[in-house]
Structures are given as structure tokens and as C-alpha cells.
N, C-alpha and C positions, 0 to 999 in steps of 0.2 A: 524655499520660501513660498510662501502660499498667497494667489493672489486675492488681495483683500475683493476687488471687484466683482469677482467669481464667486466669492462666499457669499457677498449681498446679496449677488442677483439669483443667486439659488434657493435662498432664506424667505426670499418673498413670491409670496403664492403669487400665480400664471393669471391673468382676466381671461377667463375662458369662453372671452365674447360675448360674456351676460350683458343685455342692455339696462343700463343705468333704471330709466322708469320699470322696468319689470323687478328688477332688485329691489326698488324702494318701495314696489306694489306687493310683495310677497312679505316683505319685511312689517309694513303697514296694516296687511291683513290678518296678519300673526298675534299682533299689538291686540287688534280688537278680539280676534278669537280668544285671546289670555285675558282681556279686561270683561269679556262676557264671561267667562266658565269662571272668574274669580267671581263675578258677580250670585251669577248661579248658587257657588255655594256658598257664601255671604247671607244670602237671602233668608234663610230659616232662624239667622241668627242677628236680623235687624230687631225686631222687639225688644229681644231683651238687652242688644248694644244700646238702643233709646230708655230702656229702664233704666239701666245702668248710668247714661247719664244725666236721667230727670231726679234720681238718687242720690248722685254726688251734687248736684245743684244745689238740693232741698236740703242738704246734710252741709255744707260746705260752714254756715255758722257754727254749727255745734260742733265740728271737730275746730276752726278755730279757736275758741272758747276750751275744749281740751284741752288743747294744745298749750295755753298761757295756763290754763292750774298747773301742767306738769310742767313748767320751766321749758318750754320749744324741745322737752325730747319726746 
């Protein structure tokens, strides 16, 4: 029979004495490095995500309006 204790404490990974604030400082700088390089490539494509929705604004009566001639389909 196998001991269940032995199996738990095998299953879970070691703290290999990383200190807490350098974990959360690596992890936090990570955050901003992926929230900058999505921004980056985002950037070429803010224009036209703003046409796009000064478009749907401007249009948003008229497909209403479609929408009741054809019965809401």
C-alpha cells in the first residue's frame, strides 16, 4: 500500500528559497513587458479600431430601423 503522505509531498514542487518580493517583482515585471509589447502592436491599428467605432455609432439607427422591416431577423 502506498503512502498517501509520500505521494502529496512528492506532487508538490520544492520552494527553492526564492524570496517572496523577488517572485512577485519578476512576475509584475513580466505583466508590464506583455501589457507594453501588446500595446506596441495594437498601435498601428488604433485608427481604424476608432473608425470602426465612430461607424457603428453613426450607423447604429439605420440598422435598427433594418432590422424592424425585416421582422428582428
Amino acid at each position: 500500500m502506498i503512502d498517501e503522505r509520500a505521494t502529496l509531498a512528492s506532487a508538490q514542487p520544492r520552494n527553492a528559497g526564492t524570496p517572496l518580493w523577488l517572485r512577485r517583482t519578476v512576475v509584475a515585471s513580466l505583466l508590464v513587458a506583455l501589457l507594453f509589447a501588446g500595446t506596441m502592436v495594437m498601435l498601428p491599428f488604433l485608427t481604424a479600431i476608432a473608425w470602426a467605432g465612430i461607424l457603428v455609432y453613426v450607423s447604429w439607427p439605420l440598422y435598427q430601423r433594418t432590422l424592424r422591416w425585416f421582422g428582428g431577423r
